[in-house]
Each structure stands twice: as structure tokens, then as C-alpha cells.
N, C-alpha and C positions, 0 to 999 in steps of 0.2 A: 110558775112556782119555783121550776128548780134554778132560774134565772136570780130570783128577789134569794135565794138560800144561798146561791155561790157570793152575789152580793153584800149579803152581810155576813157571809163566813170572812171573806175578805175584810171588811169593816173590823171584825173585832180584830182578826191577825195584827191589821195595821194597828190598832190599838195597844195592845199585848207588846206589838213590836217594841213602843214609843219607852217601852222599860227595860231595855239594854242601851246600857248608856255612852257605847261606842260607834259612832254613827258608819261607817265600814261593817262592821258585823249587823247593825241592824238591819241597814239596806239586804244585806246579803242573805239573811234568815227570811224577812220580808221577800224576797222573791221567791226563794225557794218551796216556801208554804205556799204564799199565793197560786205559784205557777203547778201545786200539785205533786212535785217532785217528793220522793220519800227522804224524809229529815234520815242521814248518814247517821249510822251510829256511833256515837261518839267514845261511848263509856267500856272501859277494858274488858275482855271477855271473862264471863263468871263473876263480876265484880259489879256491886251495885251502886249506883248512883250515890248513896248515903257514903257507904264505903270510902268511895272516891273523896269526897266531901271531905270526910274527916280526914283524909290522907293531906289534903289542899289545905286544912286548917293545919293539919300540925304542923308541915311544912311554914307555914306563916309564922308558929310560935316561936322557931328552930331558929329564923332571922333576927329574931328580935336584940341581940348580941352583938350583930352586925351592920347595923344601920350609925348614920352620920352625916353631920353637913358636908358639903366640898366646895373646895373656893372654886370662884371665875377660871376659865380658859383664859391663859396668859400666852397664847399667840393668835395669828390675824386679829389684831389691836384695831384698823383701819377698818376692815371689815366688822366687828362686832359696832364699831361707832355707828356706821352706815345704816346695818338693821335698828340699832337702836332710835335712830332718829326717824325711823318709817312708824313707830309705836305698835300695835298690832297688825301684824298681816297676813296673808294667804300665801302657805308652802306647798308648791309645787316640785316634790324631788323625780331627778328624769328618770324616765322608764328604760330600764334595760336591763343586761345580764348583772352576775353576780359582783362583778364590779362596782356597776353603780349601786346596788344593795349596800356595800362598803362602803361607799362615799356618803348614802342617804345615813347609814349608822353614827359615822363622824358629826353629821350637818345636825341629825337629831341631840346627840352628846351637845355642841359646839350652843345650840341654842338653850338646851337647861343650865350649863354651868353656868351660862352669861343671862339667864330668867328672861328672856326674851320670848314675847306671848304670839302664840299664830294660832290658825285655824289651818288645819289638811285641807286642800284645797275638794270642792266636790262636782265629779263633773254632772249628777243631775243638778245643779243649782241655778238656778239665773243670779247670773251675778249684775243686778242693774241698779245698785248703790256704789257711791265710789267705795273701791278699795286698791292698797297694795298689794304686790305680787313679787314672792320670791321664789325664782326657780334655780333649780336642783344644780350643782356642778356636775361634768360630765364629757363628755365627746360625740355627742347629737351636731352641733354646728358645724358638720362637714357635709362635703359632696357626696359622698358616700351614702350618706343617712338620712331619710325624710322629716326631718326640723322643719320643713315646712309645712308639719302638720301643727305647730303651737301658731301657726300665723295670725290665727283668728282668736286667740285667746291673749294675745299680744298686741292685738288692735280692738281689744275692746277700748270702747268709748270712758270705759265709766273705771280706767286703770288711772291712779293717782302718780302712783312711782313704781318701778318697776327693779329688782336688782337678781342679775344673774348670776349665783356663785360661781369658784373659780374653775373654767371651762375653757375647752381650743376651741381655735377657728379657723376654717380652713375651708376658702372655694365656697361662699357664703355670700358671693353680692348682694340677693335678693334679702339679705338681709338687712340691709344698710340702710333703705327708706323707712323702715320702720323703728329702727336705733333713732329715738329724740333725744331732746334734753329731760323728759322721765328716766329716762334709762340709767343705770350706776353698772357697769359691766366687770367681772372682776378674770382678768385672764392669768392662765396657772403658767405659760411660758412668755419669753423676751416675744417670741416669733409670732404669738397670736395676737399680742400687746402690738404690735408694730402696725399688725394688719388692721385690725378692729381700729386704730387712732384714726387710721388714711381714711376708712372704710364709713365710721360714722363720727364724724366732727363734730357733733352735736351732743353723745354722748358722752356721760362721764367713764374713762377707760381706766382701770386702774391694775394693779398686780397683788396677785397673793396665793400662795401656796395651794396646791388641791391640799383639801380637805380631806383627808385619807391622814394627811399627816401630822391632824391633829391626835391620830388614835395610837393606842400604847400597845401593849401584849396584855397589861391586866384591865385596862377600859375593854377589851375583846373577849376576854376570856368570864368574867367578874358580871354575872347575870341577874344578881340579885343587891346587889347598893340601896340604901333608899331609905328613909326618915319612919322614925315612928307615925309621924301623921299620917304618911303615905302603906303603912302595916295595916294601921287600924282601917283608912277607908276602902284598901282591899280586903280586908275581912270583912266590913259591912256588907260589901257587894255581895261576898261569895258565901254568906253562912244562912242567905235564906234558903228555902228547897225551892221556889219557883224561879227565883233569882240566877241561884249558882246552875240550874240546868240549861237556862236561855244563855247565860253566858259560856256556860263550856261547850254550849253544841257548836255556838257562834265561831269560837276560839277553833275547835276543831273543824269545823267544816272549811273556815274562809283562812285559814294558816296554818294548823298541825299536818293537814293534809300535805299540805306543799314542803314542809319544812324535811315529815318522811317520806318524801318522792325524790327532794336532792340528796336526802342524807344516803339513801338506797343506791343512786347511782354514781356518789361520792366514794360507796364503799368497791366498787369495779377501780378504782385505780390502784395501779401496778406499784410495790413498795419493796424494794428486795432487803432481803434479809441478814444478807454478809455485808459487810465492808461498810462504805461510804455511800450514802443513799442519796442518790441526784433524783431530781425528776423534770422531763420535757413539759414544759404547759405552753403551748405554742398557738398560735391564731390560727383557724381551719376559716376566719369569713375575709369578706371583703378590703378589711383592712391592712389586711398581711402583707407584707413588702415585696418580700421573696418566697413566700409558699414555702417556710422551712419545715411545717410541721410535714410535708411529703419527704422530708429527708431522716427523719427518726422514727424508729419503730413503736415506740413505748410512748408515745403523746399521748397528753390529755387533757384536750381544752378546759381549764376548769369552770371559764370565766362562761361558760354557754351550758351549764347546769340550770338556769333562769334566765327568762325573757320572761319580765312582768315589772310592775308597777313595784315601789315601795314605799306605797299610803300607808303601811303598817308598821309601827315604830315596835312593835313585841316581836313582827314574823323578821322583819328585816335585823333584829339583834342576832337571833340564831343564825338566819342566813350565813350575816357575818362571821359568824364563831364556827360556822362547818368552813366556810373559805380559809379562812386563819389556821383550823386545827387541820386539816391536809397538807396546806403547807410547812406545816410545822411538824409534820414524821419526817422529814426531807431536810441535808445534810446542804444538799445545794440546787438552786434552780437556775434555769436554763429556760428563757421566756422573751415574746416580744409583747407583753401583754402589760399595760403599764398598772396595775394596781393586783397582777398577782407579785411582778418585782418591788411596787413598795410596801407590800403584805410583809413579802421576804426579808426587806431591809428593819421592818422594823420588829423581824421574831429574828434578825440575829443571823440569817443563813447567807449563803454567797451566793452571790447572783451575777450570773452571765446576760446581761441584758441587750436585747434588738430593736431596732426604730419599726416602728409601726409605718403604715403604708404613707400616712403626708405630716410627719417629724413630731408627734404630740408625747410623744415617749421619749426621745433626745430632748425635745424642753423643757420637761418637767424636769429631767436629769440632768441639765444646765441651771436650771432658775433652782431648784432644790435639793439636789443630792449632789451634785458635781463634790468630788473627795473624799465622799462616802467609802471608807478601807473596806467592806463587804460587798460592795459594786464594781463588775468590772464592762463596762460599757463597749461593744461588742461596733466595730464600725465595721469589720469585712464580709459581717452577715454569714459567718461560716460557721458552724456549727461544730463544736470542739470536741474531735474523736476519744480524746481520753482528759478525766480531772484529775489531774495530781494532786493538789492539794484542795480537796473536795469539802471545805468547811471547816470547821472547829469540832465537829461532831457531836451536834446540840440535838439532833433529830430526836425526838421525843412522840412517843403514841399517846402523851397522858391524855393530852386535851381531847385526843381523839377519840380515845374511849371514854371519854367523862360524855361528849358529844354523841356517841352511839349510847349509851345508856341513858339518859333523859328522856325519862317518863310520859305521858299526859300530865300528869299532877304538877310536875316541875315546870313543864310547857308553860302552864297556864298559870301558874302562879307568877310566875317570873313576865309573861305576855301580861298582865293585868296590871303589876307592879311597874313596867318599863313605859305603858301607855299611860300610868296616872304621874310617874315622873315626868315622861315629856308634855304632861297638860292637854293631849287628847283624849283622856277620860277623866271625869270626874265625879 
């Protein structure tokens, strides 16, 4: 009896579930009922659900002033051709630190202004219809890093075309038998471009910018953009009461949570308060060239705040906006980390920049920033005892306390909003 009773508790849950319309948070609420666990509380302390509710709606009226169309992304021309001609397909952004979060924020951006339709890729799925496959820019394609765990998702049978945004390569043989003529490969330096030509003859090799540099200071900062259509059918979602409670538990449980666990240990970094405000962000893993971060006191990797996935186009927006506002109380950085120096380059600040362990940071600063006046590219790997001339003196806390102050209510308004512009909710 109490067998056929878990059974259909289960039953309805999955039912119940099938009405949050973000399939990420569904799955994620759907296990967590299932497997028994006590649903986290979401809703602010002393504050009720309804409360909250009308907080999310006013918020929504508040916007309505500031919505508008935007034209197409008017760079990687080449690139937007290439997805276009694949029609809809399956995005795969890579997994890893706060970095890649920044990259997945651009690749998300980069596909609505150019209306280009995907599905988030899902790994309980059998995917045994054809489809395409785009995965993530990044620095996965090295010796370093286990890339050879996408092996089997890259030889599936049933992959029509295949294109991998702009990413190194490096010490990747065993890649090379699987690079066919599906393949459109888009490499971010001259030096991976060389290697991948030799490497798989079969595939289509081509060059283009990471995707970091399609982002501005107000795409990073600017969390709420978005059409009256897209007002009204986030307010449909969120003004019912059994509606709006399955989506903000979801919202909190499977991204609010994560968003204040980085912002928490975002707030440990060291910011001085007189003069000229440098900061060390330096590589503490594998990649690091020369181990410089053993030679500064005041280091703070920022880019290893996250190791996880960025299937979530609302949690990976903030992500991005705590990466961007850290670096932007800071006068000048000092980094061998290649996407906290083009963070840097594009809020304005000087950057003292170092090759990473096999050249993917000198590339991208050859193929795309080479005479960048706020770059200064670092060859004797020596760590500079004093900065004379330590920035323009831009350092600014605004963003950052706009970033420590955001609510629940804002979280989620802005997470619901961000998913039904990218076309994973609807």
C-alpha cells in the first residue's frame, strides 16, 4: 500500500511539474519532490508569498518605459551566416568557471539580436532524431582538460552539422579523427587556426573573435531590456498564486542560491581604499605558466568562484554582472586570465596582461586586441613591483553595490524576462 501511495505521489508531482515552463527548473523541482528532499525556502523572511508577488508585479509595471526593439549584432558576420544556415539547433555552452559564464552571456546576447532559434541542449534526452549541435566557445580543447568527455556526444550518429564557437586548441590529436566534413570549427587565435587546419583537413576551419567581445559595459550591466510582448507574457506566468510559487521556488532553488554563494565570496576580495586601486587576479590551476599568483600577496582568482554548467541564460546574466562589477571597483588589473583582461579592456581599466600555460591569452591578444592603448602585454612574466601610472581612475563601487543589493524579486523578474528573450521560455 505504501508502495502504489509513493507511486502515485510521484505521478501527480511529475504532473504538477509539466506546468513550469522552463525545462532546467522543472527537472530540478521534479527531483527534488520526488526524491523526498524538503523544498528550500524561498520567500524572504516575515514576508508572504502574496507580498512577494505584488513586489514582482510592480516591479514589471516599473519596466514598462523601458522596453524596445534592438537591431542585429553587427560583428562575427561569418559566424552568424554559419548558424543561420543550420536553421534550428541544439546549444551546448562549455562548462566551467566564471569565464566561461561570460562567454555563455555573449553566445546567449549574440543569438537573440541575430533571432536565431535553439533548444538548450538536455542531457537526460536521447537525442535519436537528427539534429545540429552547437557548442560553447572556450578553452576545453587542451591537454590540460578532459574534452574528451564531449567524445561521445560528438559522435553521435544521428549529428547532422556540428559548429563549435570561437575556441583554442591545443595538444588535441585525438581529436582530429572525429573533426569531419559536418564540422564548421571557429578558432579565437592565428596559432589554433594553424593547428586545427593540419590537424583535421576535412573540417571547415575558420577565425573569429571570442565571443566576450561582443559584450559592452551596458549589455553587462542593463538586466532588464525587453519588448512589451515579452512584459505581458512574464506577467501572465507570474500573477497566478500556484504558478508564480512553482516558479520562484524553481528560480531560487536551481540559481538564486548559486548567484548568493558567488556574490558572498566576491564580497572577500581585498579593495584598498587610498590612491590607485590595482588588483592581482591571477591563475592558482593548471594553466598558469609561471605560478605567479605564489608571488603576490593580495591574489584573487576570480575566475574559480564557479565550476558549473551555463544552461541557464537568467543565472548566467548575473553571473556575469558580479564578474564585470569586481572588476570594475579596480583602477587596474594585473592578470594571466584571458576573459577577466578582456572584462578589463572593455570597462575601460589598464591591464597588465600574462600568457597562460600553452599561448591562448597571447592569441586572442594578437588576433584581437594587439594596440589596444589600455593593454600592456606582459612577455618577461615579471610581476611589476610598483604602478605609476595605475589607470585613468575609473574605479567605480556603483555597479557593485547595485550587484549586492538585488533582491529576490529583482532576481527573478529579470531571470524570467532574460529566459523568455533568449527563447527558453515561453
Amino acid at each position: 500500500m505504501k508502495s502504489f501511495a509513493r507511486e502515485a505521489k510521484k505521478g501527480l508531482i511529475r504532473l504538477l511539474c509539466c506546468l513550469i515552463p522552463y525545462r532546467p527548473w522543472r527537472r530540478a523541482v521534479r527531483a527534488e519532490l520526488i526524491e523526498d528532499t524538503p523544498r528550500k525556502q524561498y520567500l524572504r523572511s516575515g514576508v508572504s508569498w502574496r507580498t512577494e508577488q505584488q513586489e514582482v508585479l510592480s516591479i514589471l509595471e516599473q519596466l514598462r518605459g523601458r522596453t524596445g526593439a534592438e537591431e542585429a549584432c553587427g560583428t562575427h558576420t561569418e559566424l552568424k551566416e554559419v548558424l543561420c544556415s543550420l536553421g534550428r539547433f541544439v546549444f551546448l555552452p562549455n562548462f566551467g568557471n566564471m569565464g566561461d559564464a561570460v562567454i555563455a552571456r555573449a553566445e546567449y546576447e549574440f543569438f537573440r539580436k541575430n533571432h536565431l532559434e535553439y533548444d538548450l541542449f538536455d542531457g537526460t534526452k536521447r537525442y535519436d532524431e537528427p539534429f545540429s549541435l552547437v557548442y560553447g566557445g572556450g578553452g576545453i580543447w587542451a591537454a590540460e582538460w578532459d574534452y574528451q568527455n564531449l567524445f561521445g556526444l560528438l559522435q553521435n550518429p544521428m549529428l547532422q552539422k556540428v559548429v563549435i564557437l570561437p575556441s583554442s586548441f591545443s595538444r588535441c590529436d585525438d581529436l582530429g579523427p572525429i573533426l569531419d566534413e559536418r564540422f564548421t570549427v571557429f578558432c579565437r587565435e592565428e596559432r589554433s587556426f594553424q593547428y586545427l587546419t593540419e590537424l583535421a583537413p576535412k573540417t571547415r576551419v575558420l577565425r573569429a573573435g571570442d565571443m566576450a567581445l561582443t559584450l559592452n559595459r551596458e549589455s553587462v550591466f542593463d538586466l532588464n531590456g525587453c519588448t512589451e510582448a515579452e512584459l505581458e507574457r512574464a506577467k501572465t506566468l507570474l500573477c497566478g498564486g500556484c504558478q508564480y510559487r512553482r516558479i520562484a521556488a524553481s528560480v531560487y532553488n536551481c540559481s538564486y542560491t548559486v548567484f548568493q554563494k558567488v556574490r558572498e565570496a566576491a564580497r572577500a576580495i581585498p579593495v584598498s581604499r587610498e590612491g590607485a586601486k590595482t588588483a592581482h587576479f591571477l591563475r592558482t590551476d593548471k594553466e598558469s605558466k609561471n605560478k605567479l599568483a605564489k608571488e603576490v600577496g593580495d591574489n584573487f582568482d576570480l575566475s574559480t568562484l564557479l565550476d558549473e554548467t551555463s544552461l541557464d541564460p537568467g543565472r548566467v546574466q548575473f553571473l556575469a554582472r558580479i564578474f564585470f562589477s569586481v572588476i570594475d571597483r579596480f583602477d587596474t588589473v594585473v592578470t594571466d586570465r584571458l576573459h577577466v583582461g578582456i572584462a578589463a579592456y572593455i570597462l575601460g581599466k589598464k591591464v597588465f596582461w600574462f600568457d597562460n600555460s600553452f599561448g591562448k591569452v597571447r592569441g586572442v591578444y594578437d588576433f584581437s586586441l594587439q594596440g589596444a592603448k589600455n593593454i600592456i602585454f606582459k612577455e618577461d612574466n615579471a610581476i611589476p613591483d610598483s604602478i605609476p601610472d595605475a589607470g585613468d581612475g575609473n574605479a567605480s563601487d556603483e555597479q557593485w553595490d547595485r550587484t549586492n543589493r538585488i533582491t529576490f524579486p529583482e532576481y527573478l523578474v529579470a531571470c524570467v524576462l532574460t529566459n523568455l528573450r533568449t527563447g527558453v521560455m515561453r
